[in-house]
C-alpha positions as CSV (number, residue, x, y, z in Angstrom):
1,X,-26.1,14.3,-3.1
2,X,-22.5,13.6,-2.7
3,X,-21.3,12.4,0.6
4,X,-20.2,15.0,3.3
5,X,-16.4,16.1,2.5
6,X,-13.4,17.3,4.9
7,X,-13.0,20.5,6.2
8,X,-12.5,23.1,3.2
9,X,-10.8,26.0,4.5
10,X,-8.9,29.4,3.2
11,X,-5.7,30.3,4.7
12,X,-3.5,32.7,2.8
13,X,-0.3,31.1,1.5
14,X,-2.1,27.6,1.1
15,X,-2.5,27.7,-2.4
16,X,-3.5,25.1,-5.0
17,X,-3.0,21.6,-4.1
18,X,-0.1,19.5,-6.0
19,X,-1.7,16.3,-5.6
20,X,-5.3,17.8,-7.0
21,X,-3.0,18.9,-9.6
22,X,-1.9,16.0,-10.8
23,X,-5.6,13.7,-10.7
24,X,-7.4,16.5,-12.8
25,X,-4.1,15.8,-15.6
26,X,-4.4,12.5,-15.0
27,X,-8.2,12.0,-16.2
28,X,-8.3,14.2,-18.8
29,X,-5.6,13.4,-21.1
30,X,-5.2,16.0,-24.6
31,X,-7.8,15.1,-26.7
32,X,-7.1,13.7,-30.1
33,X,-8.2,16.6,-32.4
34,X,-7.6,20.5,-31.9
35,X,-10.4,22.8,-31.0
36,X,-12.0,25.1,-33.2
37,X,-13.5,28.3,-32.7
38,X,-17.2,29.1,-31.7
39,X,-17.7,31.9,-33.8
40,X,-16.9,31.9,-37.6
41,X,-18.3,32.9,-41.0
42,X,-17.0,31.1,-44.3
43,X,-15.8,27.7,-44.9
44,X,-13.1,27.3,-42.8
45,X,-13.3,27.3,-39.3
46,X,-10.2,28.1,-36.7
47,X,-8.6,25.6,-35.2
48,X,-6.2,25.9,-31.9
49,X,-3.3,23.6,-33.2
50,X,-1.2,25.4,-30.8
51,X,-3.1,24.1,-27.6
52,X,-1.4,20.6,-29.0
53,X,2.0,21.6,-28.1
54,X,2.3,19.2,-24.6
55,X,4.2,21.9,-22.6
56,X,1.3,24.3,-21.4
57,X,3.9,27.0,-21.2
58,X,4.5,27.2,-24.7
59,X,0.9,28.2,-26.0
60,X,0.4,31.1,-26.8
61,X,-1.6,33.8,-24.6
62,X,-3.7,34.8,-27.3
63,X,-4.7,31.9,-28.7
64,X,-5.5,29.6,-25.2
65,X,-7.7,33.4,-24.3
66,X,-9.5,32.6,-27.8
67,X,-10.0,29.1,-26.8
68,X,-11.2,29.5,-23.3
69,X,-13.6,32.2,-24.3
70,X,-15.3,30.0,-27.4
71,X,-15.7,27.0,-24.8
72,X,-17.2,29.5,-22.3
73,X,-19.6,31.3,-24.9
74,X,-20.0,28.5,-27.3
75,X,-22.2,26.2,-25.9
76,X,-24.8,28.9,-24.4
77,X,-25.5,29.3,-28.5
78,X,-24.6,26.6,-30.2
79,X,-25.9,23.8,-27.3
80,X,-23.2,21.0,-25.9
81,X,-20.3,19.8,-27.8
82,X,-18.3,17.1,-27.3
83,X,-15.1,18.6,-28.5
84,X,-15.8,21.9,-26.3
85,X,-16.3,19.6,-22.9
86,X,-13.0,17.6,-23.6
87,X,-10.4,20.6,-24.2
88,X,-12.6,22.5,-20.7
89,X,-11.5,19.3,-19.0
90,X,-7.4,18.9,-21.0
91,X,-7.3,22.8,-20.0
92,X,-8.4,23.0,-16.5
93,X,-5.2,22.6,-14.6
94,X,-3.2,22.9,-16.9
95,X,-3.9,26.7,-17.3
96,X,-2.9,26.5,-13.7
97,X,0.5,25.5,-14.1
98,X,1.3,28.4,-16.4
99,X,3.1,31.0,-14.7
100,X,0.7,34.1,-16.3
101,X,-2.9,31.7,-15.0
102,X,-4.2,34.8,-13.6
103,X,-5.3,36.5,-16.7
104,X,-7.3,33.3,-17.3
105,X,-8.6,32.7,-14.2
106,X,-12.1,34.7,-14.3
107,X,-13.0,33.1,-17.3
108,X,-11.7,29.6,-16.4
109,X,-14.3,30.0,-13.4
110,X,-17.3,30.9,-15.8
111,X,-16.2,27.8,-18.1
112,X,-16.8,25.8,-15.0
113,X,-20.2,26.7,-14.7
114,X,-20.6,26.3,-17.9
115,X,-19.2,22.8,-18.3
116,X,-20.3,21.9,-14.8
117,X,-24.0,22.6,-14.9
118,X,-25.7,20.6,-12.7
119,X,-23.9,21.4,-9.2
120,X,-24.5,17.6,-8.5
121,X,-21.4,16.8,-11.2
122,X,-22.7,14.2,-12.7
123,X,-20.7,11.8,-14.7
124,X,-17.7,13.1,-12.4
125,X,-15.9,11.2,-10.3
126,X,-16.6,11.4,-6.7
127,X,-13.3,12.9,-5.9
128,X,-13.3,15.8,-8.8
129,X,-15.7,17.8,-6.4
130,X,-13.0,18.2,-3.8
131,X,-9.9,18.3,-6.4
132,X,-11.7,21.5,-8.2
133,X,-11.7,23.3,-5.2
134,X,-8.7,22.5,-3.9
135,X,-6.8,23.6,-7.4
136,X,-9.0,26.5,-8.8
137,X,-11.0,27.4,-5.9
138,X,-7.8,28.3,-3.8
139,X,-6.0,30.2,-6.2
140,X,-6.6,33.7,-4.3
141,X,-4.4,32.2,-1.4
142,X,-0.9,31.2,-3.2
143,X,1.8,32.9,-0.8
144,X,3.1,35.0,-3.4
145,X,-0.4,37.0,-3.1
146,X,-0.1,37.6,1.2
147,X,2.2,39.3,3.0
148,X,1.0,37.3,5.9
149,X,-2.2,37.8,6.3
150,X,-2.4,41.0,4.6
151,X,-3.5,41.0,0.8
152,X,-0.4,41.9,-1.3
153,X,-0.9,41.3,-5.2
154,X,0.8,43.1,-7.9
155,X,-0.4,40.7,-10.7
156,X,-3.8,42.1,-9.9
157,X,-6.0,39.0,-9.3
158,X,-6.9,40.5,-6.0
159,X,-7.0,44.4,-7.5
160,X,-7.4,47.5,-5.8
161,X,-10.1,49.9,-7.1
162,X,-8.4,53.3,-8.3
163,X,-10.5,56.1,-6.9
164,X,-13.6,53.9,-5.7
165,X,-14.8,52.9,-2.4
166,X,-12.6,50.1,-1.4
167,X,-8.9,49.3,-1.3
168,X,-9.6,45.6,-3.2
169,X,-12.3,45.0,-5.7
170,X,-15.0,42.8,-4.6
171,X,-15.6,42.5,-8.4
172,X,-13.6,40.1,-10.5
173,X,-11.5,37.2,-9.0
174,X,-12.4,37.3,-5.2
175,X,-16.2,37.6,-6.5
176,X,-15.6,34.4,-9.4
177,X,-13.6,32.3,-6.4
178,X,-16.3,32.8,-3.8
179,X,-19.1,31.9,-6.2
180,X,-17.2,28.6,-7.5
181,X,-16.9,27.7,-3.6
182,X,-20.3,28.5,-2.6
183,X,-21.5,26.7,-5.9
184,X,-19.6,23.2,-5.2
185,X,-18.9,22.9,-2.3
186,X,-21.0,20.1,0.2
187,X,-23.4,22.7,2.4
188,X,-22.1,20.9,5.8
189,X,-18.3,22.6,5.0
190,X,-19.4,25.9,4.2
191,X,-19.8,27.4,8.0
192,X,-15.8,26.3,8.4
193,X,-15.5,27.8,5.0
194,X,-17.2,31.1,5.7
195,X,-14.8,31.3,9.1
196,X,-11.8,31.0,7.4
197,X,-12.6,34.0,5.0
198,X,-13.3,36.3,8.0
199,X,-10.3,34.5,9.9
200,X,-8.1,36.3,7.7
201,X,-6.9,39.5,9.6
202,X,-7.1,42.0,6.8
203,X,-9.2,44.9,6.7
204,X,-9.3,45.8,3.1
205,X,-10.0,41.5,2.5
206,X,-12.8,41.5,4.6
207,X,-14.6,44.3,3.3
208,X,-14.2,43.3,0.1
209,X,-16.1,40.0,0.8
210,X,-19.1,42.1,2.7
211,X,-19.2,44.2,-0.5
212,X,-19.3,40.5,-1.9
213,X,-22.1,39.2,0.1
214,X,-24.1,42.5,-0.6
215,X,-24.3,42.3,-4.5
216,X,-24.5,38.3,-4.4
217,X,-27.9,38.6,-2.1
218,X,-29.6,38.0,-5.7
219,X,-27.9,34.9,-6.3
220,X,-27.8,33.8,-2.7
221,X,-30.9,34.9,-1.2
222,X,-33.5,34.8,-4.4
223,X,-32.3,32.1,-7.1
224,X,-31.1,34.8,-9.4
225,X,-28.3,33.9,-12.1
226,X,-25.5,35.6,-12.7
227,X,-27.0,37.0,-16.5
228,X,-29.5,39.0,-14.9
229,X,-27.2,40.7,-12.2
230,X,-27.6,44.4,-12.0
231,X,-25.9,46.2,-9.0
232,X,-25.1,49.5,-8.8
233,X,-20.9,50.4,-9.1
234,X,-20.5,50.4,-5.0
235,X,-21.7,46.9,-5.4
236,X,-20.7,45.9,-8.6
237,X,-19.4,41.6,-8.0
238,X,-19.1,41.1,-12.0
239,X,-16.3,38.7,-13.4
240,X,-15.2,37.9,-16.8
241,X,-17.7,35.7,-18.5
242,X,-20.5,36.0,-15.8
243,X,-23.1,37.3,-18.2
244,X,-23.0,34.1,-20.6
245,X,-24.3,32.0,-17.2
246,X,-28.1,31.5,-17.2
247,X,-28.1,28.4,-15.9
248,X,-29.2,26.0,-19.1
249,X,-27.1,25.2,-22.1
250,X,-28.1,26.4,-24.4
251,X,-29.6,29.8,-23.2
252,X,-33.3,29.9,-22.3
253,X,-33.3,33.0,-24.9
254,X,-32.5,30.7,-27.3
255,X,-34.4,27.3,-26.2
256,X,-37.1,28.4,-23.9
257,X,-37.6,24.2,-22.5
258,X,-33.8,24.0,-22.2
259,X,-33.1,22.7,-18.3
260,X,-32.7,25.5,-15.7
261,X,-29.6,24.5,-12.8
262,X,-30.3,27.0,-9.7
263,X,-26.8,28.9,-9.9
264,X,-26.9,28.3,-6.1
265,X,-29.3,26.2,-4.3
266,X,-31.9,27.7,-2.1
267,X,-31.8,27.7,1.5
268,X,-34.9,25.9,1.4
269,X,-32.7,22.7,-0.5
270,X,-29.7,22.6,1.0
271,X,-29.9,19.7,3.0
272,X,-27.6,21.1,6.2
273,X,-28.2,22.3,9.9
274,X,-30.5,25.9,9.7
275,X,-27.4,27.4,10.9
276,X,-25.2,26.6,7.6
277,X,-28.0,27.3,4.6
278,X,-27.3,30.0,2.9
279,X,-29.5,32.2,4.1
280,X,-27.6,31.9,7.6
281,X,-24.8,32.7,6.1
282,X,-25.9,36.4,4.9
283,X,-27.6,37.0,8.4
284,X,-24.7,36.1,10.1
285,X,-22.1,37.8,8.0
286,X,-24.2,41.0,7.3
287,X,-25.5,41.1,10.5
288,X,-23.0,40.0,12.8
289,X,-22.3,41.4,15.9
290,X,-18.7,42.2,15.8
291,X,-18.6,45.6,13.9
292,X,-16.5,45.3,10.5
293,X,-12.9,47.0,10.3
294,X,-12.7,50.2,8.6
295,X,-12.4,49.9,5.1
296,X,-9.9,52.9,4.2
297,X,-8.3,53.0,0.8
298,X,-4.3,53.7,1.4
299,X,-5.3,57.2,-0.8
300,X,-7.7,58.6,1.6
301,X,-8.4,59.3,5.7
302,X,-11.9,58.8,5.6
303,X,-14.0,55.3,6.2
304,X,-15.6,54.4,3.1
305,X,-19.1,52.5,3.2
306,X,-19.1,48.8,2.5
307,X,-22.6,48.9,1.4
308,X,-24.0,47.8,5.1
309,X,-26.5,50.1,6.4
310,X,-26.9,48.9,9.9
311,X,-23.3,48.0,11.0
312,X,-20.5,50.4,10.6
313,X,-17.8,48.9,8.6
Protein backbone atom coordinates (compact mmCIF):
# COMPACT_ATOMS: atom_id res chain seq x y z
CA UNK A 1 0.00 0.00 0.00
CA UNK A 2 1.26 3.46 -0.77
CA UNK A 3 2.27 5.52 2.13
CA UNK A 4 -0.43 7.82 3.76
CA UNK A 5 -0.83 11.21 1.50
CA UNK A 6 -1.72 14.97 2.56
CA UNK A 7 -4.94 16.18 3.08
CA UNK A 8 -7.05 15.82 -0.32
CA UNK A 9 -9.73 18.20 -0.21
CA UNK A 10 -12.61 19.89 -2.64
CA UNK A 11 -13.17 23.53 -2.44
CA UNK A 12 -14.92 25.19 -5.45
CA UNK A 13 -12.60 27.47 -7.34
CA UNK A 14 -9.48 25.30 -6.61
CA UNK A 15 -9.18 23.69 -9.66
CA UNK A 16 -6.53 21.48 -11.33
CA UNK A 17 -3.07 21.90 -10.05
CA UNK A 18 -0.38 23.62 -12.38
CA UNK A 19 2.52 21.96 -10.95
CA UNK A 20 0.62 18.30 -11.26
CA UNK A 21 0.23 19.64 -14.63
CA UNK A 22 3.41 19.85 -15.65
CA UNK A 23 4.96 16.17 -13.87
CA UNK A 24 2.25 14.11 -15.76
CA UNK A 25 3.81 16.11 -19.26
CA UNK A 26 6.86 15.67 -18.07
CA UNK A 27 6.88 11.62 -17.77
CA UNK A 28 5.01 10.85 -20.56
CA UNK A 29 6.50 12.41 -23.40
CA UNK A 30 4.56 11.85 -27.31
CA UNK A 31 5.18 8.56 -28.23
CA UNK A 32 7.11 7.81 -31.32
CA UNK A 33 4.42 6.38 -33.55
CA UNK A 34 0.65 7.53 -34.00
CA UNK A 35 -2.19 5.51 -32.58
CA UNK A 36 -4.45 3.47 -34.46
CA UNK A 37 -7.89 2.67 -34.16
CA UNK A 38 -9.47 -0.28 -32.11
CA UNK A 39 -11.96 -1.18 -34.37
CA UNK A 40 -11.43 -1.81 -38.14
CA UNK A 41 -12.25 -4.20 -41.03
CA UNK A 42 -9.79 -4.40 -44.18
CA UNK A 43 -6.19 -3.92 -44.55
CA UNK A 44 -5.62 -0.67 -43.40
CA UNK A 45 -6.06 0.32 -40.12
CA UNK A 46 -6.65 4.25 -38.90
CA UNK A 47 -4.14 5.96 -37.59
CA UNK A 48 -4.43 9.44 -35.43
CA UNK A 49 -1.59 11.37 -37.16
CA UNK A 50 -3.20 14.41 -36.03
CA UNK A 51 -2.73 13.62 -32.20
CA UNK A 52 1.16 14.28 -33.43
CA UNK A 53 0.72 17.92 -33.90
CA UNK A 54 2.64 19.12 -30.36
CA UNK A 55 0.14 21.97 -29.67
CA UNK A 56 -2.89 20.00 -27.93
CA UNK A 57 -5.12 22.74 -29.14
CA UNK A 58 -4.80 22.11 -32.64
CA UNK A 59 -6.17 18.40 -32.80
CA UNK A 60 -9.04 18.00 -33.83
CA UNK A 61 -12.26 17.20 -31.58
CA UNK A 62 -13.32 14.46 -33.56
CA UNK A 63 -10.41 12.63 -34.00
CA UNK A 64 -8.80 12.91 -30.06
CA UNK A 65 -12.93 11.64 -29.21
CA UNK A 66 -12.06 8.64 -31.67
CA UNK A 67 -8.85 8.14 -30.01
CA UNK A 68 -9.87 8.31 -26.46
CA UNK A 69 -12.82 6.03 -26.94
CA UNK A 70 -10.58 3.05 -28.93
CA UNK A 71 -8.01 3.35 -25.89
CA UNK A 72 -11.04 3.09 -23.46
CA UNK A 73 -12.81 0.14 -25.33
CA UNK A 74 -9.88 -1.45 -26.94
CA UNK A 75 -8.19 -3.15 -24.52
CA UNK A 76 -11.39 -4.80 -22.74
CA UNK A 77 -11.47 -6.84 -26.36
CA UNK A 78 -8.42 -6.93 -27.75
CA UNK A 79 -6.27 -7.46 -24.17
CA UNK A 80 -3.22 -4.74 -23.32
CA UNK A 81 -1.37 -2.86 -25.83
CA UNK A 82 1.60 -1.13 -25.58
CA UNK A 83 0.78 1.61 -28.00
CA UNK A 84 -2.87 2.14 -26.30
CA UNK A 85 -1.10 2.61 -22.55
CA UNK A 86 1.55 5.15 -23.99
CA UNK A 87 -0.91 7.73 -25.97
CA UNK A 88 -3.57 7.14 -22.32
CA UNK A 89 -0.43 8.39 -20.53
CA UNK A 90 0.90 11.44 -23.73
CA UNK A 91 -3.08 12.32 -23.44
CA UNK A 92 -3.88 12.60 -19.94
CA UNK A 93 -3.19 16.22 -19.22
CA UNK A 94 -2.79 17.30 -22.01
CA UNK A 95 -6.68 16.89 -22.78
CA UNK A 96 -6.68 19.07 -19.75
CA UNK A 97 -5.15 21.94 -21.16
CA UNK A 98 -7.56 22.21 -23.98
CA UNK A 99 -9.98 24.80 -23.53
CA UNK A 100 -13.23 22.32 -24.76
CA UNK A 101 -11.63 19.17 -21.92
CA UNK A 102 -15.09 18.90 -20.76
CA UNK A 103 -16.48 16.92 -23.47
CA UNK A 104 -13.63 14.49 -22.78
CA UNK A 105 -13.68 14.36 -19.38
CA UNK A 106 -16.21 11.34 -18.66
CA UNK A 107 -14.43 9.16 -20.89
CA UNK A 108 -10.88 10.31 -19.83
CA UNK A 109 -12.09 9.05 -16.28
CA UNK A 110 -13.16 5.51 -17.62
CA UNK A 111 -9.71 5.37 -19.58
CA UNK A 112 -8.15 5.69 -16.24
CA UNK A 113 -9.65 2.72 -14.92
CA UNK A 114 -8.98 1.16 -17.64
CA UNK A 115 -5.27 1.88 -17.87
CA UNK A 116 -4.99 2.04 -14.14
CA UNK A 117 -6.33 -1.35 -13.10
CA UNK A 118 -4.91 -2.32 -10.17
CA UNK A 119 -5.76 0.68 -7.68
CA UNK A 120 -2.26 -0.04 -6.18
CA UNK A 121 -0.63 1.73 -9.59
CA UNK A 122 1.90 -0.32 -10.00
CA UNK A 123 4.82 0.54 -12.13
CA UNK A 124 3.77 4.32 -11.31
CA UNK A 125 5.61 6.54 -9.60
CA UNK A 126 4.92 7.12 -6.10
CA UNK A 127 3.87 10.72 -6.68
CA UNK A 128 1.44 9.97 -9.83
CA UNK A 129 -1.23 8.83 -7.20
CA UNK A 130 -1.47 12.36 -5.80
CA UNK A 131 -0.72 14.24 -9.27
CA UNK A 132 -3.96 12.35 -10.90
CA UNK A 133 -6.15 13.59 -8.40
CA UNK A 134 -5.02 16.77 -8.05
CA UNK A 135 -5.34 17.42 -12.12
CA UNK A 136 -8.30 15.19 -13.19
CA UNK A 137 -9.93 14.53 -10.00
CA UNK A 138 -10.51 18.35 -9.27
CA UNK A 139 -11.80 19.30 -12.45
CA UNK A 140 -15.48 19.88 -11.07
CA UNK A 141 -14.01 22.75 -8.88
CA UNK A 142 -12.21 25.27 -11.53
CA UNK A 143 -13.73 28.84 -10.54
CA UNK A 144 -15.30 29.27 -13.79
CA UNK A 145 -17.85 26.41 -12.69
CA UNK A 146 -18.92 28.33 -8.85
CA UNK A 147 -20.38 31.25 -8.32
CA UNK A 148 -19.02 30.98 -4.87
CA UNK A 149 -20.08 28.26 -3.46
CA UNK A 150 -23.08 27.75 -5.57
CA UNK A 151 -22.73 25.36 -8.68
CA UNK A 152 -22.89 27.61 -11.81
CA UNK A 153 -21.89 25.68 -15.20
CA UNK A 154 -23.01 26.52 -18.55
CA UNK A 155 -20.57 24.15 -20.37
CA UNK A 156 -22.54 21.41 -18.64
CA UNK A 157 -19.98 19.20 -16.85
CA UNK A 158 -22.00 19.79 -13.74
CA UNK A 159 -25.69 19.59 -15.77
CA UNK A 160 -29.02 20.13 -14.63
CA UNK A 161 -31.64 17.53 -15.32
CA UNK A 162 -34.50 19.03 -17.56
CA UNK A 163 -37.81 17.87 -16.13
CA UNK A 164 -36.29 15.19 -13.52
CA UNK A 165 -35.95 15.13 -9.94
CA UNK A 166 -32.93 17.19 -9.26
CA UNK A 167 -31.55 20.57 -10.26
CA UNK A 168 -27.78 18.83 -11.16
CA UNK A 169 -27.34 15.35 -12.45
CA UNK A 170 -25.84 13.03 -10.10
CA UNK A 171 -25.12 11.07 -13.36
CA UNK A 172 -22.16 11.89 -15.57
CA UNK A 173 -19.19 14.03 -14.44
CA UNK A 174 -19.94 14.56 -10.55
CA UNK A 175 -20.66 10.60 -10.57
CA UNK A 176 -17.12 9.79 -12.87
CA UNK A 177 -15.09 12.47 -10.47
CA UNK A 178 -16.36 10.95 -7.23
CA UNK A 179 -15.69 7.37 -8.31
CA UNK A 180 -11.91 8.29 -9.54
CA UNK A 181 -11.51 9.87 -5.93
CA UNK A 182 -12.99 7.18 -4.02
CA UNK A 183 -11.01 4.65 -6.33
CA UNK A 184 -7.32 6.26 -5.71
CA UNK A 185 -7.30 7.98 -3.21
CA UNK A 186 -5.24 6.60 0.28
CA UNK A 187 -8.35 5.45 2.63
CA UNK A 188 -6.87 7.66 5.64
CA UNK A 189 -7.77 11.11 3.42
CA UNK A 190 -11.08 10.17 2.47
CA UNK A 191 -13.09 11.32 5.87
CA UNK A 192 -11.40 15.02 5.00
CA UNK A 193 -12.35 14.28 1.52
CA UNK A 194 -16.01 13.35 2.19
CA UNK A 195 -16.19 16.84 4.49
CA UNK A 196 -15.17 18.91 2.01
CA UNK A 197 -18.00 17.73 -0.54
CA UNK A 198 -20.72 18.36 2.08
CA UNK A 199 -18.69 21.65 3.18
CA UNK A 200 -19.77 23.06 0.04
CA UNK A 201 -22.91 25.21 0.88
CA UNK A 202 -25.13 24.36 -2.11
CA UNK A 203 -28.26 22.69 -2.04
CA UNK A 204 -28.69 21.37 -5.46
CA UNK A 205 -24.51 20.09 -4.99
CA UNK A 206 -25.29 18.23 -2.12
CA UNK A 207 -28.21 16.35 -3.22
CA UNK A 208 -26.73 15.46 -6.15
CA UNK A 209 -23.85 13.64 -4.30
CA UNK A 210 -26.74 11.79 -1.87
CA UNK A 211 -28.35 10.73 -5.12
CA UNK A 212 -24.58 9.69 -5.81
CA UNK A 213 -24.06 7.67 -2.78
CA UNK A 214 -27.55 6.00 -3.36
CA UNK A 215 -26.87 4.40 -6.85
CA UNK A 216 -23.06 3.75 -5.95
CA UNK A 217 -24.13 1.50 -2.75
CA UNK A 218 -23.42 -1.41 -5.40
CA UNK A 219 -20.03 -0.48 -5.92
CA UNK A 220 -19.35 0.81 -2.46
CA UNK A 221 -21.15 -1.42 -0.25
CA UNK A 222 -21.12 -4.96 -2.36
CA UNK A 223 -17.97 -5.10 -4.80
CA UNK A 224 -20.12 -4.52 -7.78
CA UNK A 225 -18.38 -3.03 -11.06
CA UNK A 226 -19.51 -0.42 -12.84
CA UNK A 227 -20.67 -2.99 -16.07
CA UNK A 228 -23.27 -4.55 -14.12
CA UNK A 229 -24.90 -1.22 -12.73
CA UNK A 230 -28.59 -1.16 -13.02
CA UNK A 231 -30.43 1.76 -11.12
CA UNK A 232 -33.50 2.91 -11.77
CA UNK A 233 -33.68 6.85 -13.61
CA UNK A 234 -34.11 8.62 -10.01
CA UNK A 235 -30.81 7.02 -9.28
CA UNK A 236 -29.26 6.62 -12.47
CA UNK A 237 -25.00 7.58 -11.60
CA UNK A 238 -23.93 6.36 -15.29
CA UNK A 239 -20.92 8.15 -17.11
CA UNK A 240 -19.53 7.86 -20.48
CA UNK A 241 -17.63 4.70 -20.81
CA UNK A 242 -18.67 3.08 -17.42
CA UNK A 243 -20.13 -0.01 -19.04
CA UNK A 244 -16.72 -1.12 -20.74
CA UNK A 245 -15.27 -1.33 -16.80
CA UNK A 246 -15.46 -4.93 -15.44
CA UNK A 247 -12.52 -4.86 -13.63
CA UNK A 248 -9.94 -7.24 -15.82
CA UNK A 249 -8.53 -6.47 -19.15
CA UNK A 250 -9.55 -8.10 -21.23
CA UNK A 251 -13.22 -8.65 -20.17
CA UNK A 252 -14.11 -11.74 -18.15
CA UNK A 253 -16.77 -12.39 -21.06
CA UNK A 254 -14.13 -12.70 -23.20
CA UNK A 255 -11.31 -14.51 -20.88
CA UNK A 256 -13.11 -16.06 -18.00
CA UNK A 257 -9.22 -16.46 -15.90
CA UNK A 258 -8.41 -12.89 -16.76
CA UNK A 259 -7.55 -10.95 -13.24
CA UNK A 260 -10.53 -9.31 -11.43
CA UNK A 261 -9.40 -5.59 -9.63
CA UNK A 262 -12.24 -4.77 -6.97
CA UNK A 263 -13.55 -1.39 -8.61
CA UNK A 264 -13.48 -0.17 -4.98
CA UNK A 265 -12.06 -2.00 -2.15
CA UNK A 266 -14.22 -3.47 0.49
CA UNK A 267 -14.56 -2.08 3.82
CA UNK A 268 -13.35 -5.21 5.10
CA UNK A 269 -9.60 -4.19 3.08
CA UNK A 270 -9.24 -0.92 3.55
CA UNK A 271 -6.65 -0.68 5.98
CA UNK A 272 -8.02 2.68 7.89
CA UNK A 273 -9.79 3.61 11.26
CA UNK A 274 -13.65 1.89 11.27
CA UNK A 275 -14.74 5.34 11.01
CA UNK A 276 -13.16 6.10 7.40
CA UNK A 277 -13.97 2.52 5.49
CA UNK A 278 -16.30 2.89 3.16
CA UNK A 279 -18.98 1.54 4.66
CA UNK A 280 -18.76 4.49 7.29
CA UNK A 281 -18.89 6.56 4.81
CA UNK A 282 -22.58 5.60 3.46
CA UNK A 283 -23.89 5.31 7.19
CA UNK A 284 -22.63 8.55 7.89
CA UNK A 285 -23.67 10.39 4.76
CA UNK A 286 -27.08 8.57 4.24
CA UNK A 287 -27.81 8.51 7.71
CA UNK A 288 -26.52 11.47 9.16
CA UNK A 289 -28.22 13.50 11.54
CA UNK A 290 -28.35 16.84 10.09
CA UNK A 291 -31.42 16.66 7.67
CA UNK A 292 -30.30 17.37 3.92
CA UNK A 293 -31.37 20.77 2.23
CA UNK A 294 -34.29 20.73 0.07
CA UNK A 295 -33.51 19.70 -3.22
CA UNK A 296 -35.90 22.10 -5.43
CA UNK A 297 -35.27 22.35 -9.20
CA UNK A 298 -35.39 26.31 -10.06
CA UNK A 299 -38.72 25.02 -12.42
CA UNK A 300 -40.77 23.84 -9.61
CA UNK A 301 -42.12 24.69 -5.70
CA UNK A 302 -42.19 21.33 -4.53
CA UNK A 303 -39.15 19.24 -2.64
CA UNK A 304 -38.19 16.52 -4.85
CA UNK A 305 -36.90 13.16 -3.18
CA UNK A 306 -33.19 12.44 -3.25
CA UNK A 307 -33.76 8.82 -3.12
CA UNK A 308 -33.40 8.76 0.96
CA UNK A 309 -36.24 7.13 2.66
CA UNK A 310 -35.56 7.88 6.22
CA UNK A 311 -34.24 11.54 6.16
CA UNK A 312 -36.01 14.24 4.48
CA UNK A 313 -33.90 15.87 1.98
Amino acid sequence: MPSAQPSYRWIPGHGPDPDALRRLRERAPMPKNPMGEAWFMGGERQMYTGLLQPDPRNWSRPELDNALDALTSGPRCFDHSDEWSEWFDYLLPRVLERTDDHHSFELLVSAVFVHCLDPALPGRTPRFRRDLLDTLGRRLMVASYWNGAEADSDDRLLRPIDGGFYKIGANGAISAACCLVLRYLDADCIDDWIGSVLAIDDAAWRCAFVVWLAGAAALILDGEQPERMDNPPYRNIGWDGHWLLDGSIPARDLDPDATQFAFIAPPSAMRCSPRSNAGSIWRRCWLGARPWPSCRSSSTTAPRPCGNTTTPC
